[in-house]
C-alpha positions in Angstrom: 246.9 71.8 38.4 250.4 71.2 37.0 251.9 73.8 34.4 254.8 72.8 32.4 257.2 75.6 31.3 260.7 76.0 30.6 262.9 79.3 30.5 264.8 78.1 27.7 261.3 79.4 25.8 262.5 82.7 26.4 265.1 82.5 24.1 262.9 83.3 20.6 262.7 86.5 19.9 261.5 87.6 16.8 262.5 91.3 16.5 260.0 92.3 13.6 256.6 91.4 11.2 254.7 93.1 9.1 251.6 94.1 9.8 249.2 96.1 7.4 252.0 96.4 4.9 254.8 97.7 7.3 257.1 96.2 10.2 256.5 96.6 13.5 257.5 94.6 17.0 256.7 91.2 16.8 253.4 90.6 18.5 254.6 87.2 19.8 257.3 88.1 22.8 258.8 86.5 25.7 256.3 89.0 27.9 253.3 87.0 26.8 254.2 83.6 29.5 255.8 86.1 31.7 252.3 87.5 32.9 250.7 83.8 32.4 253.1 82.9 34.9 252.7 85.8 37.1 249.3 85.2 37.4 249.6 82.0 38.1 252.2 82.5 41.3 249.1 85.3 42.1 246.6 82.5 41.8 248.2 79.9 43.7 246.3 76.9 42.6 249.2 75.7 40.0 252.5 73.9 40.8 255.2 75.1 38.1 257.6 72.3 36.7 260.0 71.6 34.1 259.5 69.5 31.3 261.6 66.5 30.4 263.8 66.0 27.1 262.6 63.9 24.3 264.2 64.9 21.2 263.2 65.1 18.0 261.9 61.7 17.6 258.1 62.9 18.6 258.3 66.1 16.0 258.3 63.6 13.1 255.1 61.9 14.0 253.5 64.5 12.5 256.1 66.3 10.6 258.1 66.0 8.0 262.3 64.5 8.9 263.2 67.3 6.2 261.2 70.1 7.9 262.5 69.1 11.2 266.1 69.0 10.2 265.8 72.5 8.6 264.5 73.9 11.4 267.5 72.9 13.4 269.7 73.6 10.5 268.3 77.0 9.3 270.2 79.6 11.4 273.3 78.2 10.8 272.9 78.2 7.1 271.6 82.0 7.4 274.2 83.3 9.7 277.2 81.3 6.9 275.2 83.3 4.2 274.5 87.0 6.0 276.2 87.0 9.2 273.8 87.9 12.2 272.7 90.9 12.3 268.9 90.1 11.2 266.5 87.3 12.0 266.3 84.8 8.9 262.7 85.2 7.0 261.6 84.6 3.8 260.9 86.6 1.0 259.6 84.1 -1.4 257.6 81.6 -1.3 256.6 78.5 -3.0 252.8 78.2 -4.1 250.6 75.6 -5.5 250.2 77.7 -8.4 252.6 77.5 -11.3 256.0 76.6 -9.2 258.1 73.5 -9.1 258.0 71.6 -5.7 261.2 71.2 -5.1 263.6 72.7 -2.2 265.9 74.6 -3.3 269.2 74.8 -1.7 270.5 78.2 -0.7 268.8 79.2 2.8 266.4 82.0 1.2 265.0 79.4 -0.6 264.7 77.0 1.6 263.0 79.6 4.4 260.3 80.2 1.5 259.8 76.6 0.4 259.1 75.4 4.3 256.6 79.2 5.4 253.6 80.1 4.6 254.1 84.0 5.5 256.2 86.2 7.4 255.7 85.8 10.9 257.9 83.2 11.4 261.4 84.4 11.5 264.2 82.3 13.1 266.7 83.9 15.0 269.9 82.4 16.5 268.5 80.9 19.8 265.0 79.8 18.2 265.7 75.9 18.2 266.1 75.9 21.6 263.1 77.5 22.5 260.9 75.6 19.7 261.9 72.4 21.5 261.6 73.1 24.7 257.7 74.4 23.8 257.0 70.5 22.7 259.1 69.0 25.4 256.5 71.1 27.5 253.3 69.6 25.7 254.7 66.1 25.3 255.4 66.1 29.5 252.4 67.3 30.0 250.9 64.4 27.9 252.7 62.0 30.3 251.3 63.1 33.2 247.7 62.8 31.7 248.7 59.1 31.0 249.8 59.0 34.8 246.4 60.2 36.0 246.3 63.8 36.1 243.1 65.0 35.4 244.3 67.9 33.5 247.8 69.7 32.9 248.5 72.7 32.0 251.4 73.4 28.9 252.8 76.7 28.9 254.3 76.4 25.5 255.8 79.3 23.8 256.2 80.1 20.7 252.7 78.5 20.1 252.4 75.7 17.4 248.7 75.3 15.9 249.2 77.1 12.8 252.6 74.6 12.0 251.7 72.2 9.2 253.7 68.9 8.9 256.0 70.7 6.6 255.1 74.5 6.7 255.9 77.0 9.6 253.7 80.6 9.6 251.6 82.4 12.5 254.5 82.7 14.7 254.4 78.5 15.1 256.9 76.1 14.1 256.5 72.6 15.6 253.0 71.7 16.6 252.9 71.2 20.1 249.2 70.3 20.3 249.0 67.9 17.3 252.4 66.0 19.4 250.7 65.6 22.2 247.5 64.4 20.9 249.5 61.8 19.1 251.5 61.0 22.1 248.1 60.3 23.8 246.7 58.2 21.4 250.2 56.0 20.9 250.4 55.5 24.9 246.5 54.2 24.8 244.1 56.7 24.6 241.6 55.3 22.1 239.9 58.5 20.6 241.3 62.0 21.0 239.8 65.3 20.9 241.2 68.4 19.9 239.5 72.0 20.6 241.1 74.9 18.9 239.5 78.4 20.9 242.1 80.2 19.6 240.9 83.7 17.4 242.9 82.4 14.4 241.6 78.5 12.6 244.6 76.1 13.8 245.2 75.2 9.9 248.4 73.0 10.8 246.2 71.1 13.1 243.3 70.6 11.5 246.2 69.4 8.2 248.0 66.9 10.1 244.7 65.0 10.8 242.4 65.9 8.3 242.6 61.8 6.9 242.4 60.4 10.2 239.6 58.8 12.2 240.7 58.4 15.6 241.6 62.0 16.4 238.7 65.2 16.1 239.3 68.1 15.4 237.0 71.2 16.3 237.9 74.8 15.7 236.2 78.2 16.9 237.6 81.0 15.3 236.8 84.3 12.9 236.0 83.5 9.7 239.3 83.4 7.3 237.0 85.3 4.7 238.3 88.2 6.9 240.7 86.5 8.9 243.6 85.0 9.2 245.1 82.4 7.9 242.3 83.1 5.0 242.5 80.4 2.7 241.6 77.5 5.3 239.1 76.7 8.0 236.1 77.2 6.1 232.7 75.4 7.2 232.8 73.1 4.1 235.7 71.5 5.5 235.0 68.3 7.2 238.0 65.9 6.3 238.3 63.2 3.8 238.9 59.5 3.3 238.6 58.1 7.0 238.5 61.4 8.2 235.5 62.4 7.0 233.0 63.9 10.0 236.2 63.8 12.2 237.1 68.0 11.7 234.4 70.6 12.2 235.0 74.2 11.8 232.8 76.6 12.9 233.8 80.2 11.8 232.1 83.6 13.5 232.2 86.9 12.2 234.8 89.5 12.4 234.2 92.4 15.3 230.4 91.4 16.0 231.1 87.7 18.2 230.6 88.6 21.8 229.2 85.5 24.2 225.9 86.0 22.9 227.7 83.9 19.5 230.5 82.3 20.7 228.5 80.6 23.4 226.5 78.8 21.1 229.5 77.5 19.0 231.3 76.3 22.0 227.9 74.5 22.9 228.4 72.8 19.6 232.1 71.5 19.5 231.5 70.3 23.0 228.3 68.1 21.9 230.3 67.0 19.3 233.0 65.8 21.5 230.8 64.2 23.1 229.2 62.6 20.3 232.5 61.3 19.4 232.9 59.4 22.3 236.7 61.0 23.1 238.9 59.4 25.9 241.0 62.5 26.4 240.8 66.4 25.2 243.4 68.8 23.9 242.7 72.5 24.2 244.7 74.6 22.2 244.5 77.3 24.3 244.3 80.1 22.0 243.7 83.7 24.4 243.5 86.4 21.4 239.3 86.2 21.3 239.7 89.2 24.0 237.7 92.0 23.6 240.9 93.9 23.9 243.4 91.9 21.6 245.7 94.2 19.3 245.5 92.0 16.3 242.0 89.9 16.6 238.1 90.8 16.8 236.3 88.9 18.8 234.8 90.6 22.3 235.5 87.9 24.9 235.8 89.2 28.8 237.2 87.4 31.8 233.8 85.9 32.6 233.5 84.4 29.2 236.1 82.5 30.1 235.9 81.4 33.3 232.4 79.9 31.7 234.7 78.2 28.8 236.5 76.5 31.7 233.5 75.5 33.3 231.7 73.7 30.5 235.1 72.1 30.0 235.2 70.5 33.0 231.9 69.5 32.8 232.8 66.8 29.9 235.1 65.3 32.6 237.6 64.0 30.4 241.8 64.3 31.1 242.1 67.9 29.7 245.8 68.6 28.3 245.8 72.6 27.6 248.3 73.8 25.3 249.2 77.4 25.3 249.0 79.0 21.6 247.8 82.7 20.9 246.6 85.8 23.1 248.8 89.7 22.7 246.7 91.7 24.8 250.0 91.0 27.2 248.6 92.9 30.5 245.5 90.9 30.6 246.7 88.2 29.6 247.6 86.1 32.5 244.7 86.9 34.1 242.6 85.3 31.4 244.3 82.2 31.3 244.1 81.7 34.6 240.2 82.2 34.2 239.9 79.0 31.8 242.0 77.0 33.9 240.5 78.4 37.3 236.7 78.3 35.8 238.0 74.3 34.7 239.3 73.5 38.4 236.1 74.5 40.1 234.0 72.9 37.3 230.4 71.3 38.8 230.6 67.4 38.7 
């Protein structure tokens, strides 16, 4: 299997987030690919290559121009205001409550008016690495289109919680919402899009929540406890066209082991299925572990080499896209289970 990764990824790093009401390292570190790619050297089933260039162009299918351009924009206007000592984050932020809608112009502002929380800082060399990630996913989105029967995109930092004009969750540009949309505008008819990450993908499941021709599934703790909290409910099912195209299927906190999860996964794949996809993006979500620092799910290594295996089994061009998972020592090893368990899938 191909992975597409870049080093220029390396070059976010978010120094602090709060957490339970005080800062601490940013869960979200350069480490995290570093021991996906380790184990896949250790593996040895996986050729590593770069990713091609493609601009912004591809950002704006499903984002906002304005969001795009103050991303690029946003840490010069921060370091012109305060220098650069500290990473630019908000500390306001505009609601759908009682507050204008309009962007305000001095950078503080404009960090509030385009995040959803804290988690998504900026720091001088973000840009770089936020556009590499979807130069990653949108490569590997090529190469399903060339006949690869899956590819793996070792994006970093991860995308599904990036809205078409809101950052938060440590995601900026949506990697896996690009490359579903890159699919479906080089031919792919119908796309599918399962999220298995521990957190709902709420930018995902926004960008397409009106649309028809992409699904969107999504396994994850339910946001009564968890995460992003005020999204990903059951209820949700899309509207207008997209009605019956987004299913969400929430578990509860600290008590999902396989004995749960296995039955929801059974579920989002029959729905696939049932949708008649021509090509699948896994956002690839690694923070179910049993042994996570910041999720509560009890996933092991065999769970997901079993996840891999009943992906395979829909046989369908299988574009992975590397989002969540802090437990940083095992996590390389896990990732490599889902994409080993996939390879050696039954026909």
């Amino acid at each position: 299997m191909k992975v597409i990764y870049s080093e220029k990824q390396r070059l976010h790093r978010v120094k602090y987030e709060f957490l339970s009401g005080e800062p601490t390292a940013c869960f979200e570190k350069p480490e995290r690919a570093d021991m996906v790619l380790n184990a896949i050297d250790q593996h040895g089933g996986f050729s590593v290559i770069a990713p091609n260039s493609y601009g912004t162009e591809p950002m704006q299918w499903v984002h906002t121009a304005d969001y795009v351009e103050f991303l690029q924009s946003a840490w010069s206007e921060w370091e012109a205001r305060f220098g650069s000592e500290h990473d630019a984050s908000p500390y306001c932020f505009i609601s759908p409550r009682h507050l204008r809608h309009r962007i305000p112009k001095d950078i503080e502002g404009k960090l509030g008016y385009y995040s959803f929380d804290m988690t998504a800082a900026i720091t001088k060399t973000s840009w770089e690495a936020i556009q590499s990630a979807t130069d990653c996913a949108l490569t590997a989105a090529d190469l399903i289109m060339q006949g690869e029967q899956a590819v793996f995109a070792l994006c970093r930092p991860p995308g599904h919680h990036a809205a078409p004009d809101l950052m938060g969750g440590y995601c900026y540009i949506n990697n896996a919402a690009i490359a579903a949309e890159s699919l479906r505008r080089q031919g792919k008819g119908k796309v599918a899009i399962l999220d298995v990450d521990y957190h709902h993908g709420n930018g995902t499941q926004s960008i397409f929540y009106e649309r028809d021709d992409v699904l969107f599934v999504s396994i994850h703790g339910d946001p009564d406890y968890d995460y992003p909290h005020y999204i990903g409910f059951a209820d949700e099912v899309g509207e207008g066209a997209g009605e019956g195209y987004n299913l969400n299927l929430p578990l509860p906190q600290g008590k999902t082991d396989w004995t749960l999860y296995g039955p929801a996964l059974q579920t989002a794949l029959e729905k696939i299925q049932q949708f008649g996809a021509d090509a699948l993006v896994i956002s690839l979500g690694m923070d179910t572990y049993e042994h996570d620092p910041i999720s509560y799910f009890k996933l092991n290594r065999d769970n997901y080499a079993e996840i891999g295996r009943q992906l395979g089994q829909l046989q369908l061009p299988t574009l992975f896209v590397f989002e969540g998972g802090y437990a940083v020592d095992d996590l390389g090893h896990n990732t490599v289970a889902v994409l080993d368990g996939y390879m050696n899938s039954p026909a």
